[in-house]
C-alpha positions, 0 to 999 in steps of 0.5 A: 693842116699846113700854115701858108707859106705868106710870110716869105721874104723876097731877099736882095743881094743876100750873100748867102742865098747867093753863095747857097744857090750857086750865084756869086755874092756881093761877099763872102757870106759868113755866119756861125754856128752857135753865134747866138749864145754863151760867148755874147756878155749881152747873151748872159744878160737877158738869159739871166735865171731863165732856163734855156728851153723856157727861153725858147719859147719865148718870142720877144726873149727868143727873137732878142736873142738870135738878133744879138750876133747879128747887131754885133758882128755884121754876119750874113745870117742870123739862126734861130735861137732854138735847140734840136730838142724843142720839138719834143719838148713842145710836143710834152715829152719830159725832158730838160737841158742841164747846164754843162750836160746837155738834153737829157730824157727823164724816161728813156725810149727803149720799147716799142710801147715807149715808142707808141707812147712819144707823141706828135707834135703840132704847129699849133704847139710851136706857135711862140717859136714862129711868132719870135720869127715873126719879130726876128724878120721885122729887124733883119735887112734884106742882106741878111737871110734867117736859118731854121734848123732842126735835129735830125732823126738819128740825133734825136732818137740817140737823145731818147734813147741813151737818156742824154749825151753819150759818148759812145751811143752804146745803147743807140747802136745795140738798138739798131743793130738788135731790133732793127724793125724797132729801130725803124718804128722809132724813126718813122716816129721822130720823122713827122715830128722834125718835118713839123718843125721845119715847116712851121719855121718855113711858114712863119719865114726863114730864108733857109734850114739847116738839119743836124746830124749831130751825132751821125758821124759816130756812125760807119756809112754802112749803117748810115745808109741802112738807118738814118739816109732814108728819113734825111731824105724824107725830110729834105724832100719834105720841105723842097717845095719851099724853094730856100737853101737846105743845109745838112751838117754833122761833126765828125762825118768826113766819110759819110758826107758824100752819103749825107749828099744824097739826102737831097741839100743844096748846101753841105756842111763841113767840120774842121776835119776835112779840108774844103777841096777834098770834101767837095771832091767826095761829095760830087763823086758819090752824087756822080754815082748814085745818079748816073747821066745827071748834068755835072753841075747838079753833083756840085753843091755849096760848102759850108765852113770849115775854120776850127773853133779853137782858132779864135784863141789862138791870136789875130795872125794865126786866125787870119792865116786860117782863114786865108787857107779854109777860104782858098781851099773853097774857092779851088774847089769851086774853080774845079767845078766840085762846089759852087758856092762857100758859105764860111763858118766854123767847122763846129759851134763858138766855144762857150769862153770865146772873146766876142771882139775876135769873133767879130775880127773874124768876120771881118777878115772873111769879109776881106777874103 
């Protein structure tokens, strides 16, 4: 049974609902992946001796948390202090984030009895995560929207299945490839428990969602197509009736972004790969495609990013020339009618080491622009 949807803000002048629906923004919205963590001093405080998944699950720690970058450096939107692994977590399967490595499985999920054997995850069981929402939405403005996320179900799966962060997702793809029929049961698995997730954030309030593909981009199209699109789209699809921004990002997926468009968001992220113009061009003209006849401007979506995180070493004159350039090759692409709206962030998340003060430069500097 679903929670009712009766905590839903009616946002005003939000930059970023704005940006994301194709009406213009009182500004340039900005928020960045990984804003809420390791490069904040006050971050490193309140998380000291406690680990990260147990602080997820904490609403007054959690909700703390996510509201800290926003306090410091006046962005658009806060994102939900949560990692893309919670729902198993919740859900009791045995895994941990290890300092410096990252999720990690303590029994990987290779068979189909492994696969009968995950379980599903419940609202009930993510009830800290929407009482923290509940909290976050008490302190945030009416300018100032709150992203949901989750990871999506290839992300996932390569998680369960590999044991952990793999470099080359050897034992993922071999899978996929070897059994394909296991493969998909695998996924029709992971589906339910991601869509879970996202409504029960939708329930207790977010303004938006953003589903990672983190890993997708490992992938050639072919295979994206033939094993991951079809549960994105469900999950998108899933949560449509909620009527908030959808964002869909993945590293490394410059050719699969048109693809990853198809899912059904209304917003598509970008990693600092690609620049802004040329990924709106191969997004509209693979939606073109696939639905031939549609209105043109339904083939246009938002952007979301793209400045490379790296860039926040680099000095105050070489960030905001980036800056200039990511921002006018939005703003070309939106003048073209290949993309409607441009939330800036970072082609990827704030580096662990990042000095707080030029994040905050930053945003003020897309502020300008």
């Amino acid at each position: 049974m679903m929670v009712a949807m009766n905590n839903r803000r009616s946002l005003k002048d939000a930059p970023l609902i704005d940006a994301a629906f194709g009406r213009t923004p009182s500004r340039r919205p900005v928020w960045f992946m990984r804003q809420a963590g390791r490069s904040l001093p006050e971050y490193r405080e309140v998380r000291k001796d406690i680990a990260m998944l147990d602080s997820c699950f904490r609403p007054e720690l959690l909700a703390e948390i996510t509201m800290q970058p926003v306090r410091r450096h006046d962005v658009d939107a806060a994102i939900l202090f949560s990692d893309i692994v919670v729902p198993l977590k919740a859900a009791g399967v045995d895994l941990d984030i290890v300092p410096g490595k990252g999720p990690v499985v303590d029994k990987p999920i290779r068979t189909a009895s492994d696969i009968a054997a995950l379980p599903e995850v419940t609202e009930e069981q993510l009830a800290p995560i929407a009482e923290g929402i509940g909290l976050i939405l008490e302190e945030l403005t009416d300018a100032q929207a709150l992203i949901g996320f989750a990871g999506a179900p290839f992300t996932l799966a390569s998680y369960l299945i590999e044991g952990g962060p793999s470099r080359n997702h050897d034992q993922t793809k071999a899978l996929m490839h070897s059994d394909p029929e296991l493969w998909h049961s695998l996924m029709r698995k992971i589906t339910p428990m991601v869509i879970t997730f996202l409504r029960a954030q939708i329930a207790a309030g977010v303004d938006a969602v953003q589903l990672f593909d983190s890993w997708a981009g490992y992938l050639t199209q072919r295979d994206y197509r033939r094993f991951v699109l079809p549960y994105s789209t469900e999950i998108f699809a899933a949560v449509a009736d909620a009527g908030i921004p959808r964002i869909h990002f993945g590293v490394g997926t410059g050719e699969l972004l048109g693809a990853m468009a198809e899912a059904g968001p209304e917003v598509m992220g970008v990693d600092w790969r690609v620049p802004l113009d040329a990924a709106a061009s191969r997004i509209r003209a693979a939606l073109a495609e696939a639905t031939p006849g549609a209105d043109p401007e339904s083939t246009a979506l938002a952007l979301q990013g793209n400045l490379d995180p790296a860039l926040l070493f680099a000095g105050e004159k070489a960030l905001e020339a980036e800056i200039k350039r990511v921002c006018s090759e939005a703003d070309r692409a939106i003048a073209r009618g290949d993309a409607r709206g441009h939330i800036f962030n970072l082609g990827h998340g704030v580096l662990p080491h990042t000095d707080a003060e030029m994040i905050t430069r930053a945003v003020e500097l897309i502020h300008q622009n």
